[in-house]
N, C-alpha and C positions, 0 to 999 in steps of 0.2 A: 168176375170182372173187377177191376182196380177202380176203384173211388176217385173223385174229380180230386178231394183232399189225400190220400195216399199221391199220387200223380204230381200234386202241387209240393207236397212240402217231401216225398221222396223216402217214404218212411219205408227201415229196412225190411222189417217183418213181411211188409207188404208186397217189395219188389220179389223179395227173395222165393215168397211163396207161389205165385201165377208160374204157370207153363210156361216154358224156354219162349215158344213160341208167341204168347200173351207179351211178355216183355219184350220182346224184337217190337212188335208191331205194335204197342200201345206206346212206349217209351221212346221212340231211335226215328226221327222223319227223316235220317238218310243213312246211307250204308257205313256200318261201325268198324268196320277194317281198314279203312282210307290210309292207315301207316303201313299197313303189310303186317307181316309177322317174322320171325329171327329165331335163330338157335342160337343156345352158343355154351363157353366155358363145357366143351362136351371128356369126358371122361373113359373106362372103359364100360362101364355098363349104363351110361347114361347123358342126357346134356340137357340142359334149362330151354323150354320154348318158350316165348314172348310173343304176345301182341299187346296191344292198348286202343280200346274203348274212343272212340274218335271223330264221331260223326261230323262236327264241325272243327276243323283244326286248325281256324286259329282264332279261336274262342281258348278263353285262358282257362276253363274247364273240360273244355271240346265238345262242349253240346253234351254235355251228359248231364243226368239228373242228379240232385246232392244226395245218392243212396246207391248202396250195396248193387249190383249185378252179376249174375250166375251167368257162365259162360262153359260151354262141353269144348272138350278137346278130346281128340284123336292120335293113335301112332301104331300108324301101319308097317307091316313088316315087307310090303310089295307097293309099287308104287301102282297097282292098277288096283288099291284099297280094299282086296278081297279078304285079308288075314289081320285082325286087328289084334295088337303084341300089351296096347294098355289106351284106355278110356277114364276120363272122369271128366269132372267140374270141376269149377274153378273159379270164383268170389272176386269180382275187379272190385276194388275200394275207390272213394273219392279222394281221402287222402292219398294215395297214388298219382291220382288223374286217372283212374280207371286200366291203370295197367296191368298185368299180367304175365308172371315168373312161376309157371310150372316147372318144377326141379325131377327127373327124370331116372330114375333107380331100377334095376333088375333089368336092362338089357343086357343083351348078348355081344360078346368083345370087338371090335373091329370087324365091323359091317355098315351097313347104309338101313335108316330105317326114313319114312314118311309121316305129314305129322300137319293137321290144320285146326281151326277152331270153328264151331258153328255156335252164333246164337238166334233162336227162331229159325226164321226163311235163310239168314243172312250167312253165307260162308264162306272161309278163307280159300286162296289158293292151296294147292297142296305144296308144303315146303321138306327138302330133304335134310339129313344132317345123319353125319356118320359116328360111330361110337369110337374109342381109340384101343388099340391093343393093350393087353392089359399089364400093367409094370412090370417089368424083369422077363418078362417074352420075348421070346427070340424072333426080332424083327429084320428084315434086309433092308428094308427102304421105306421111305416117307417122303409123301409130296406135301406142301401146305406153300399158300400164297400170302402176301405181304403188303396191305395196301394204307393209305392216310392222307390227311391233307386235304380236303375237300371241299373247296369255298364253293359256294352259290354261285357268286358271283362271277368268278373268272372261269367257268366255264362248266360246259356241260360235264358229266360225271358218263361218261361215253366208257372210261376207261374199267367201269365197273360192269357195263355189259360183256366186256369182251372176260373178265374175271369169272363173270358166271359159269361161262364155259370153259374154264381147265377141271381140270379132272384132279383135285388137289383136298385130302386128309382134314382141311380147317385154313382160314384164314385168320390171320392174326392183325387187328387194326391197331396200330401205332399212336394215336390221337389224331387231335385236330379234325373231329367229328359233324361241328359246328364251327361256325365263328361270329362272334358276339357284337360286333356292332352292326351300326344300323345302317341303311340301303345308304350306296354311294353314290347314286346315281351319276353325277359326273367324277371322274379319277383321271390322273397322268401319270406316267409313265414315268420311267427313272429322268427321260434325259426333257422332261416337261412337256411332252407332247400329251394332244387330245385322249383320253382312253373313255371309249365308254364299255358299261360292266354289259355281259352276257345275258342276265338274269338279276333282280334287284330281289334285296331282303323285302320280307316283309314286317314295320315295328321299328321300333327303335332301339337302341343297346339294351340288349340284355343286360337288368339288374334284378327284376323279379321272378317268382317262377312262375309268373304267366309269362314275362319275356322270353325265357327258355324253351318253354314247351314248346307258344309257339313257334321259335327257330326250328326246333328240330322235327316239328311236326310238319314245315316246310319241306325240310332236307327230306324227312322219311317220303314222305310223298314223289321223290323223283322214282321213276320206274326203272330205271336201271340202278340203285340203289337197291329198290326191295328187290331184285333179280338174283343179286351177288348174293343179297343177306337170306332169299330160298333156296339157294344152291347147295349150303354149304353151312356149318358149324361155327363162329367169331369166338373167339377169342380176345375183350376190347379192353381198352388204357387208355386215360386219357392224357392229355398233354394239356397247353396253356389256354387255347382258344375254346374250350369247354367253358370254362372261368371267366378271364380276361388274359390278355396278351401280355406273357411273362411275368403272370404270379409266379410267386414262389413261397411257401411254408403260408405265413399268415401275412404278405405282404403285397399288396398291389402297387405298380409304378403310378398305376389312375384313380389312387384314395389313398389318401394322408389319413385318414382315423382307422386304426386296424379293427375297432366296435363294427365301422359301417362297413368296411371288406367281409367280414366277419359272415353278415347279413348276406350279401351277395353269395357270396362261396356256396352258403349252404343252401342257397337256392339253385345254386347251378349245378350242384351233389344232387341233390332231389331229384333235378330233372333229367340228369346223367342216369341213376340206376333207370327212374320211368323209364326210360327211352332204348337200353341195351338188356341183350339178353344176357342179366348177370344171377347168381348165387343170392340167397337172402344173407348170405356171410359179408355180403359187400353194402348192402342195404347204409345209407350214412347213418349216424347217433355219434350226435353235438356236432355236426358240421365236417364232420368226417367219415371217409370211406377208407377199407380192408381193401386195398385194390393189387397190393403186390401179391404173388401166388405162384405153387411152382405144380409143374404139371410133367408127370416119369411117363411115356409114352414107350412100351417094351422095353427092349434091354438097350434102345439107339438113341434116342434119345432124353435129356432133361431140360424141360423150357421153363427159364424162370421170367415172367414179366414184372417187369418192375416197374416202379412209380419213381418218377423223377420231380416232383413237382411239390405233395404233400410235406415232406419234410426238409427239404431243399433250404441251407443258407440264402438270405439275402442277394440281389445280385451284388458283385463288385463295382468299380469302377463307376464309371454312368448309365449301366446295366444295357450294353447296346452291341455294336461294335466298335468299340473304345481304342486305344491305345493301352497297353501294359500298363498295368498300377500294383501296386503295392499289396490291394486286396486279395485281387489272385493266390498269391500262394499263404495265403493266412489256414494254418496248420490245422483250427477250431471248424474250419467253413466244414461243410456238406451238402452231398447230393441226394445222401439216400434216408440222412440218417443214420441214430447209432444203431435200432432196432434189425429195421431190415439190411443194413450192410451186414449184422453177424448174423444174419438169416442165411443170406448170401452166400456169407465165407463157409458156412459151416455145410452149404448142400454142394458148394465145389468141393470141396474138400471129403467130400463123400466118396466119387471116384465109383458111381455107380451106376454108369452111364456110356457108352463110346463118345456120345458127344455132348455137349452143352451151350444150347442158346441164349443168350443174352439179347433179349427180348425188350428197347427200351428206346426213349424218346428222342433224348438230342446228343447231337454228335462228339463219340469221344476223343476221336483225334483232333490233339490242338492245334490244328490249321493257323499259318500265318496265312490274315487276309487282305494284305498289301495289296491293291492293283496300281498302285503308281511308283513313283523313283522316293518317296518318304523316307525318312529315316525312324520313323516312329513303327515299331513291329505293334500288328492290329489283332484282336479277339472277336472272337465271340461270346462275348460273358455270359450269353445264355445257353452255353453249353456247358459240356466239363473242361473245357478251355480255362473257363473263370474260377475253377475250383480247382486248383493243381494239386493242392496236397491230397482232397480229396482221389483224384483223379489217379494217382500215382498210388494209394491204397486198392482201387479196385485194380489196375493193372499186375499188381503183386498177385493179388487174389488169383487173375486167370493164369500167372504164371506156371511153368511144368509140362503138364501131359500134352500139352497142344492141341488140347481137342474142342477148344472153347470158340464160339462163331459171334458178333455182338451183332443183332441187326439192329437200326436205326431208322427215326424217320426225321420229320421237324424240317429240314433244309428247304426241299421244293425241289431238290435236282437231286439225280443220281450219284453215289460216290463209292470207291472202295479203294481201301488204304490196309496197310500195317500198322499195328498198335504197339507203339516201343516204349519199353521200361527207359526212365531217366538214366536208375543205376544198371551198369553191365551193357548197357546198348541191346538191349534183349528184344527181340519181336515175342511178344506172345499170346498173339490173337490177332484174327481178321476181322477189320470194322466195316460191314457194308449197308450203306444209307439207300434207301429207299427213295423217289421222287414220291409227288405229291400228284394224285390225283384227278385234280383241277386247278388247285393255288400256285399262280403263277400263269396262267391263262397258256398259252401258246410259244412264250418261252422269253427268258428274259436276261437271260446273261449272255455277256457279247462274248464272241470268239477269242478275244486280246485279253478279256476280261478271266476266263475259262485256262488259256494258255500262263497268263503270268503266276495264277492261284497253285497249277501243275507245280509250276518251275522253282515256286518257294517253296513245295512242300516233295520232300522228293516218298518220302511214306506213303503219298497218294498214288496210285498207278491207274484208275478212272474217276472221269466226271463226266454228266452230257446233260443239258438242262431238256428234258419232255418231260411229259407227264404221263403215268402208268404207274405200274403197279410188280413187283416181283415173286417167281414162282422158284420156291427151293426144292431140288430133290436131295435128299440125304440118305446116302448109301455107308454101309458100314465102315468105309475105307476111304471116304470120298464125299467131298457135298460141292453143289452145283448148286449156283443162285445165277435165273436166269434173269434178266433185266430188259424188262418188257414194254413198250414205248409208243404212245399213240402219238400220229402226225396232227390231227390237231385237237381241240378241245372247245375251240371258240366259236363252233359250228357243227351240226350234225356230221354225221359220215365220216369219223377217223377210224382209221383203220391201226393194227395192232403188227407189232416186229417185235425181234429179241436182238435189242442192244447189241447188246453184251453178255457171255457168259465166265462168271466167278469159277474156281473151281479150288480146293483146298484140299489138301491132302492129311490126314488124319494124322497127329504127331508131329506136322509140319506145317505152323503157322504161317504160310506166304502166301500171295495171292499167282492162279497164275489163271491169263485171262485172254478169252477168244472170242 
């Protein structure tokens, strides 16, 4: 038996040594899986499971004791847990928060395996996650889903129940995983009407990493959330609201001393790996994370996910949706970076692939977004709108084989457009944006609003403001991104359609859409 003093002051030797069982039951007064558990960044022979230690979640430790915890995991190769393919332990730390990144090696190539954690009495659901074909295999087709954007507050996350059930290779989540400030309890709406929120934060803005944890140890907790994330294998990136709202490099619009940004940041990196099932490659050191990566799925596909945010120029302008300035096309700015943009250039330029995903946050097509008779043409500087020359480097880059796809999230509403070079008037790539989730509650851009944005941009050919989530299939010749659309969000019971269906012809960057 464990010592009143072991017990109190949490010593490792101590925990580490009593039966699994000893430690559930002397250590944990409520059930320690409260977040669920996740796969992800999954491979051909393998993919990272996650869970985190959590008995009290939102305790800025979560009820755990300031010492070491052995936890057994499991991966079964039948989902009725008869054939077990790899077993062991697994050591939660406090400096974590008691999380949990086992990295997963010696599976078998594209198949589906099973996979939970027990400690003591106490055990996980069982969660799936499939391995991916192994690079340069001759593959016909690939389904994976596409989902982001997920406030608390505007609405139920309904759109991830119905995700659970496609039948789909990996989801890839886009950011905007959390969002950082605090409960709004009362809100208005664009044109100043009443809105009150669906669901309220709990805490205040996130600046510490107790603020963080707790946020996301709310969000983990919605039951259709850990639904989507035991379905299936993620793939995650983050975007602004991990952080604050339109950081970019080392600069917040909501802290003038870039010292106390500083602070922040790297407590919101801390609680970002905590929280997703990532790589120890990603793990932050000095306030930063490895988060861009590219992943060769057979001979059909190459998904690069990138990071728009860590090395990102300044915004331009008044960093908003501005009018044109001068910033924009300043030739020095950046989106990606000098590092990862010749990362980039140099795996397009490989040409070892039929396709290649462009897997990334905010939207590259520079949308004029005038809604009235103005004479001032409008941006979004928090996109690659704001970064032209930038912008006009990555378009060179997918220029050629036509076989380059960019998905997007960030917006809140659905979109798909043609991506055109300045010089030559060249299409070369299709950009299709993703709605959001929940952000944006039950929909919020007017019809007049939706028609005049069309009318200026004539490269766009859809828009539809709901909230959902998209399902790609990519076939050797052909890829189809379906755009999938829940009726409401700001109340149980929405139910799930397909928009719209994207379809691209291999060699032939244009959108043609049913």
């Amino acid at each position: 038996m464990l010592s009143r003093r072991q017990l109190l002051i949490g010593a490792g030797a101590g925990l580490i040594a009593a039966p699994a069982i000893l430690r559930a039951q002397q250590l944990l007064m409520a059930f320690p899986f409260r977040l669920g558990i996740a796969s992800g960044d999954p491979s051909h022979d393998g993919f990272v499971i996650w869970t985190r230690l959590c008995p009290d979640p939102f305790d800025e430790h979560g009820g755990m004791p300031f010492g070491p915890v052995d936890v057994d995991w499991y991966v079964f190769e039948d989902e009725g847990m008869k054939r077990v393919a790899q077993k062991g332990t697994a050591r939660a730390w406090p400096e974590l928060g008691h999380a949990i990144h086992v990295e997963l090696t010696g599976l078998q190539p594209d198949r589906p395996y099973w996979y939970r954690f027990i400690l003591g009495r106490d055990k996980t659901p069982l969660g799936r996650a499939r391995t991916l074909p192994a690079p340069g295999a001759k593959l016909d087709a690939l389904r994976f889903g596409v989902a982001g954007c997920q406030h608390y507050e505007d609405g139920l996350f309904t759109a991830y129940a119905h995700l659970a059930r496609e039948d789909v290779a990996f989801v890839w989540h886009y950011g905007d995983y959390i969002y950082e400030d605090r409960a709004r309890q009362v809100d208005y709406e664009r044109d100043g009407s009443w809105q009150r929120s669906v669901r309220d934060h709990v805490g205040t803005d996130c600046l510490t990493i107790g603020d963080y944890r707790r946020r996301y140890a709310q969000y983990k907790m919605d039951p259709d959330l850990q639904a989507a994330h035991r379905a299936s294998a993620w793939f995650t990136t983050f975007d602004d609201h991990e952080v604050v709202d339109n950081w970019t490099g080392q600069v917040s619009p909501y802290q003038t001393d870039p010292a106390l940004f500083a602070i922040r940041r790297a407590a919101a990196m801390q609680a970002y790996y905590e929280h997703m099932p990532l790589r120890k490659s990603a793990m932050p050191t000095g306030g930063a994370m490895q988060l861009y990566r590219r992943t060769r799925i057979g001979d059909l596909l190459n998904a690069h996910f990138l990071d728009t945010r860590q090395y990102r120029s300044p915004l331009p302008c008044k960093g908003g949706f501005d009018p044109v300035c001068p910033g924009i096309d300043d030739p020095k700015a950046t989106m990606l970076g000098a590092a990862q943009e010749a990362w980039l250039g140099k795996s397009l330029r490989a040409q070892d692939s039929r396709w290649n995903l462009i897997a990334q946050q905010v939207m590259m097509m520079s949308l004029e977004r005038r809604v009235d008779d103005g004479a001032e043409k409008i941006r979004n500087v928090d996109s690659w709108a704001g970064y032209e020359a930038a912008r006009q480097r990555m378009l060179d880059s997918l220029a050629g084989p036509g076989n380059a796809v960019v998905m997007t999230g960030d917006e809140h509403q659905n979109f798909a457009g043609e991506l055109r070079r300045a010089r030559g008037d060249e299409v070369v790539a299709v950009e299709l944006v993703t709605t959001s989730i929940s952000s944006g509650g039950d929909g919020w851009v007017r019809p007049e609003t939706a028609e005049r944005i069309r009318a200026n941009n004539p490269d766009l050919k859809y828009s539809s403001d709901r909230r959902g989530y998209t399902v790609c299939e990519v076939g050797r010749d052909a890829w189809q991104t379906h755009f999938r659309g829940i009726d409401q969000v700001t109340a149980p019971g929405g139910t799930v359609s397909t928009l719209k269906t994207a379809t691209i012809e291999r060699g032939r960057p244009v959108l043609n859409l049913s």
